[in-house]
C-alpha positions as CSV (number, residue, x, y, z in Angstrom):
1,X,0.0,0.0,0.0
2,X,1.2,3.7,-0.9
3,X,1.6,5.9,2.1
4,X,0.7,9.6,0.9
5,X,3.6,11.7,0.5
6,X,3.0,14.6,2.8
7,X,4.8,17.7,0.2
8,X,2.9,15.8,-2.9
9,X,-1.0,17.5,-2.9
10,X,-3.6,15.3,-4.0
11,X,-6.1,15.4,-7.1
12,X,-10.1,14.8,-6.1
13,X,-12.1,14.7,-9.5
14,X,-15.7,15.8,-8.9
15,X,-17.1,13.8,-11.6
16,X,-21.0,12.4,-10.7
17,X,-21.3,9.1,-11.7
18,X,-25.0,10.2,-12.8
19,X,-23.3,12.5,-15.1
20,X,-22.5,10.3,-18.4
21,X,-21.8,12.5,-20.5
22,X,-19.2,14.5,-18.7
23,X,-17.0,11.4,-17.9
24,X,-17.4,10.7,-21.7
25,X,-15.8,14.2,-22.3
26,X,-13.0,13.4,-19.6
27,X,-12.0,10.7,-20.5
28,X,-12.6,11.0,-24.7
29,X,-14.8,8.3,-24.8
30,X,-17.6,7.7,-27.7
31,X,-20.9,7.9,-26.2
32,X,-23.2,5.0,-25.7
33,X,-26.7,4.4,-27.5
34,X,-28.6,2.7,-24.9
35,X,-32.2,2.0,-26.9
36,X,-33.6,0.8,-23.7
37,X,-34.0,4.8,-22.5
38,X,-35.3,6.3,-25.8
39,X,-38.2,5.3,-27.2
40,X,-37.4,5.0,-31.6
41,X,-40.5,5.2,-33.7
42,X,-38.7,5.5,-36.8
43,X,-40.5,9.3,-37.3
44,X,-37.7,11.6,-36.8
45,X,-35.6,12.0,-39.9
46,X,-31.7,11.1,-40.3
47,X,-29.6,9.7,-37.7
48,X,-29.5,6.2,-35.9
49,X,-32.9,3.8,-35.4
50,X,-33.3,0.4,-34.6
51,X,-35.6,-1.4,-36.3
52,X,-37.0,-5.2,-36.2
53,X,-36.4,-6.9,-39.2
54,X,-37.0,-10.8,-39.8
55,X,-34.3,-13.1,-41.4
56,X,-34.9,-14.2,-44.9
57,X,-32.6,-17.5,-44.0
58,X,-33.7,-19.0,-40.5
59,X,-37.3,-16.2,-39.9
60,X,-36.7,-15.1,-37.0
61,X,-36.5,-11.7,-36.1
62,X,-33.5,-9.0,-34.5
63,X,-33.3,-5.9,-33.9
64,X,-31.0,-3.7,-35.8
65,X,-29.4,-0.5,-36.1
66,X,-29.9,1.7,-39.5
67,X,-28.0,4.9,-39.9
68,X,-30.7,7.0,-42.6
69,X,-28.5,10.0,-42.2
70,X,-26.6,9.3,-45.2
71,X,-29.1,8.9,-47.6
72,X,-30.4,5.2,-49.3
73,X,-28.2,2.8,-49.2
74,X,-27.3,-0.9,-49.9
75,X,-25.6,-3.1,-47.5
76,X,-25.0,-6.7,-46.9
77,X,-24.8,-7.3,-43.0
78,X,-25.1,-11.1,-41.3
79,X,-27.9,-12.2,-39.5
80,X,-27.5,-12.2,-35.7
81,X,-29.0,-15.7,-35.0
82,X,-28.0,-17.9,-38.2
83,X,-25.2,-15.8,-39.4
84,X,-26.2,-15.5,-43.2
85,X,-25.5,-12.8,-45.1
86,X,-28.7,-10.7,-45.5
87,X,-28.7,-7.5,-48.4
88,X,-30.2,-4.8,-46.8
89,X,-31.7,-1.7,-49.0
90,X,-32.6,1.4,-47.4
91,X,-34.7,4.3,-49.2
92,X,-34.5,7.6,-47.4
93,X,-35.8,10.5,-48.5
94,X,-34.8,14.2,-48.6
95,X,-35.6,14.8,-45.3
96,X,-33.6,11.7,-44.1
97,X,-36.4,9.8,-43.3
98,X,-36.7,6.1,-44.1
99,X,-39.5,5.3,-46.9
100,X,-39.0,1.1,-46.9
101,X,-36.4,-1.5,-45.8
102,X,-36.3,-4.3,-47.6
103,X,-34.1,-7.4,-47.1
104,X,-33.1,-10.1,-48.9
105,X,-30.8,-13.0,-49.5
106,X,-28.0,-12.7,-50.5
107,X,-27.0,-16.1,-52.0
């Protein structure tokens, strides 16, 4: 065990474990998308939703994470339970809002 050393002062951080977002500016850490405390209805235009799509392999459904912020897009991203590739095409219009995901195999 370190003893303190008496001429040496001591550095107390008042960081609030409460406070997230502060001890992600501290310590330069990328903050973390919990989906659990925001309800996503898929409404607001651009950025990052989740969104339950169903396997066109094994049918069963995940939850996912789609970025509309950059516009439609085609993807190929594997399939959480069965691990299959699944094509993923996303329409966004101007606004950033998603018009339809559809998924496909990709075989």
């Amino acid at each position: 065990m370190k003893r303190p050393n008496p001429g040496k002062q001591q550095h107390k951080f008042d960081v609030s474990l409460s406070d997230a977002q502060s001890i992600d500016v501290q310590y330069g850490l990328e903050p973390v998308i919990d989906p659990s405390l925001s309800v996503d209805d898929g409404s607001a235009p651009g950025g990052v939703h989740f969104y339950l799509v169903q396997c066109p392999y094994c049918g069963e459904s995940f939850e996912t994470q789609l970025d509309t912020s950059s516009g439609s897009a085609r993807y190929v991203e594997d399939c959480q339970i069965c691990c299959q590739p699944i094509e993923f095409s996303l329409e966004v219009d101007h606004a950033g809002a998603l018009q339809a995901l559809s998924t496909l195999r990709s075989d």
